[in-house]
N, C-alpha and C positions, 0 to 999 in steps of 0.2 A: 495464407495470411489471415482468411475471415475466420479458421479455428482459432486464431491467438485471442481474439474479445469472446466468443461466448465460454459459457458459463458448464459447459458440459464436457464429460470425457476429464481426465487427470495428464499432469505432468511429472516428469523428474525435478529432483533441486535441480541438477546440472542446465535444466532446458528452463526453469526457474530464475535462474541464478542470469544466464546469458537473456533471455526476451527481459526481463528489468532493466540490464544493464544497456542493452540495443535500446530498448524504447526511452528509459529515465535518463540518459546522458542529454541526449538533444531536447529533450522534452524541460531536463532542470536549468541548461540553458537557458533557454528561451520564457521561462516561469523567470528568473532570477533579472534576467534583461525588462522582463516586461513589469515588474514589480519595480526598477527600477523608474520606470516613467510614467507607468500611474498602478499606484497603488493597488488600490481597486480592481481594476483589472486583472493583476498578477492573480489576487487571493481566488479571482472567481476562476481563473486559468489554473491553477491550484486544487481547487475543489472536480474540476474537468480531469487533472491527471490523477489523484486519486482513482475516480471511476473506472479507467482504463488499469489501472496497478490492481486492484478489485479484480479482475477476471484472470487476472493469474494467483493471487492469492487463492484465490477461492479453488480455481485449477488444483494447485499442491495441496490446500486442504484436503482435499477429497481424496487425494492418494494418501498421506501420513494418515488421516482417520477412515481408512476408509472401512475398517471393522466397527468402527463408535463414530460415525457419522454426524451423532445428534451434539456430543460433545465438542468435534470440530469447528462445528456450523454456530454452536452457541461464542465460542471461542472468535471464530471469524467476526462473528457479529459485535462481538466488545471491543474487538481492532478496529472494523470499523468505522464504529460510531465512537471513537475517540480520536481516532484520524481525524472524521470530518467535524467534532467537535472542535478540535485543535482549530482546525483551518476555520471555522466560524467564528469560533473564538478571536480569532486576530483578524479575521475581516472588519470586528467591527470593533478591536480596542488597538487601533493603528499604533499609539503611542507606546504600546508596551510592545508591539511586534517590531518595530523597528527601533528598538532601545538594544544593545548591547548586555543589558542586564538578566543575569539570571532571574528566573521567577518560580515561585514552587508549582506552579501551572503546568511547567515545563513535562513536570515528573509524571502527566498526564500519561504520554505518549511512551514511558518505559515500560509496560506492558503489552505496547502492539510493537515494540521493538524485538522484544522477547519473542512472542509470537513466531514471529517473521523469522528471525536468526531458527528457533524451535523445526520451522518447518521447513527452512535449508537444510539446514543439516542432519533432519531426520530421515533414517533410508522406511523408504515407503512399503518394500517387498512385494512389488510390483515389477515383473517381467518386460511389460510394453505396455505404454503411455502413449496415447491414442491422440491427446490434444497436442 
């Protein structure tokens, strides 16, 4: 379990695909519950599971790039400083994060969307995945 947070060794999408979905079920739960009752809270519990989704991203990076490395990592790095842009973003403009309205802000986040789907479903050509 302590290889699933660090930052070292590669994974499959498949083992990708399953540690998001084991950890981000219960975890959006409980982000969704707790943003219900304060705010505040939710966004900084938000910002926390991020960090944790970070170390399997970064995991599957390594294996899809793991011939161009430098492009991956730059690539990682625009996901996630718009991830946590996003989530700053609405920590501190409450009114537009809990409006029902579209906002062209939104469109922020369809690049680290991309990303992510990119590196599911790309085969890594890696034998055995160590993380």
């Amino acid at each position: 379990m302590k290889n699933w947070f660090n930052y070292k060794d590669t994974i499959s999408g498949k083992t990708y695909l399953y540690r998001s979905l084991i950890v981000g079920i219960p975890l959006s739960i409980v982000y969704f519950l707790l943003e219900e009752l304060n705010y505040y809270a939710g966004c900084l519990f938000g910002i926390s599971m991020y960090i944790i989704f970070f170390s399997f991203r970064y995991k599957r990076m390594s294996a899809v790039f793991k011939d161009n490395i430098d492009l991956g990592k730059k690539l990682f790095y625009i996901s996630v400083s718009l991830d946590l842009f996003m989530e700053l973003y609405y920590l501190f403009n409450m009114e537009l994060a809990q409006s029902d309205d579209f906002v062209l802000i939104d469109l922020i986040t369809l690049p680290s969307a991309v990303f992510i789907l990119y590196i599911l479903f790309k085969d890594s050509e890696i034998e055995k995945h160590n993380g």
